[in-house]
C-alpha positions in Angstrom: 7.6 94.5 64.8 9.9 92.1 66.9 9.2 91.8 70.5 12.5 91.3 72.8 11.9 88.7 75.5 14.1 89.5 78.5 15.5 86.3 80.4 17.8 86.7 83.3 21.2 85.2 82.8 21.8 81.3 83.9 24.7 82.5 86.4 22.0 84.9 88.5 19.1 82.1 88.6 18.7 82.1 92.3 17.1 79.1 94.3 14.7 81.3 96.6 13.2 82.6 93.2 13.1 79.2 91.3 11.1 78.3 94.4 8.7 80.6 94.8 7.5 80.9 91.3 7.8 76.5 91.6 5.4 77.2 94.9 2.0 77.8 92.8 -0.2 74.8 91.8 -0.7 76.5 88.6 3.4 77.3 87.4 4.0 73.6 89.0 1.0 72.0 86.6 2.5 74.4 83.5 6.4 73.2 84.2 5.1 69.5 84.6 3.5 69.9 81.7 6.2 71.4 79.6 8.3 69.0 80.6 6.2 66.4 79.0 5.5 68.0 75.7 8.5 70.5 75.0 7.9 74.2 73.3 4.2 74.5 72.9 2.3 78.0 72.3 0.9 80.0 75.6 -2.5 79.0 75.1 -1.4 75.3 74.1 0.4 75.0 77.4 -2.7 76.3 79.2 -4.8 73.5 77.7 -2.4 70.7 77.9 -2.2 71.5 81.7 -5.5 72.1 82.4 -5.8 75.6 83.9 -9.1 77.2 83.9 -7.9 80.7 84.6 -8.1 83.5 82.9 -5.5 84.8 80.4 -4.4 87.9 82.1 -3.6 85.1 85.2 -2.0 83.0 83.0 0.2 85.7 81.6 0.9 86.8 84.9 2.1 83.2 85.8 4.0 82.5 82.5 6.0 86.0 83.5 6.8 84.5 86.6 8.5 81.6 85.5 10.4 83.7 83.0 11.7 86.3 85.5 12.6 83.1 87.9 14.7 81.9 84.8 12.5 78.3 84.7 11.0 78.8 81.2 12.4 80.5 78.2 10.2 82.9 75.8 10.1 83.6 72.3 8.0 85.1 69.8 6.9 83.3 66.5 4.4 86.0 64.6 1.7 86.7 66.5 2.5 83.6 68.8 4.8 83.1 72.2 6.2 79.7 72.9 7.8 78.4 75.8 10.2 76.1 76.8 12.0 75.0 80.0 15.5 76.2 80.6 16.3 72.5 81.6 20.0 73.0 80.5 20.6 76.4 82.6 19.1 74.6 85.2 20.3 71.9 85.5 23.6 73.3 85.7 23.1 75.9 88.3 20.5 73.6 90.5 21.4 70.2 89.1 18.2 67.0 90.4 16.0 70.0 90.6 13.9 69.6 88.1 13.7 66.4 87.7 13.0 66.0 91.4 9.9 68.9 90.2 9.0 66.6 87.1 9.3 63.3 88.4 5.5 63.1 89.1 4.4 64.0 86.1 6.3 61.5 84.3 5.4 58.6 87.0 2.0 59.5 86.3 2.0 59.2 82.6 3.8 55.7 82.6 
């Protein structure tokens, strides 16, 4: 059984939304860390970023970033993985998210 993953389309990504969902410490923490490792699995991304919430929360925030049009979803067997829409984004709010990022990686150098 195939589960569709519905992503809005890169023309309607709207900064207000990108924002809001880019507001929480915890969709922050998960887009940082994203950034830095690529596609990774739900709960990988959970660990890598070090959220201690549980996983109804962390769906609820993953579903967030996806409606805002930040991450992209897809299903792989029983598993969901996740990646950032850099390239949508970048093209509709361009220094975005790197301006989002850039903490992360000046923290890991």
């Amino acid at each position: 059984m195939s589960e569709e993953v519905i992503h809005p389309p890169a023309e309607e990504l709207s900064m207000p939304k990108v924002l809001a969902a880019l507001a929480d410490p915890a969709r922050l923490a998960t887009v940082r860390t994203l950034a830095r490792v690529g596609e990774s699995s739900c709960g990988q991304i959970q660990h890598d970023a070090g959220l201690e919430v549980s996983k109804s929360t962390m769906s609820h925030h993953l579903r967030i970033l996806r409606e805002a049009g930040i991450t992209h979803s897809r299903v792989q067997g029983a598993r969901r993985l996740l990646t950032l829409r850099r390239d949508d984004l970048d093209a509709r709010f361009p220094g975005l998210l790197d301006a989002v990022i850039q903490p992360e990686l000046a923290a890991s150098r």
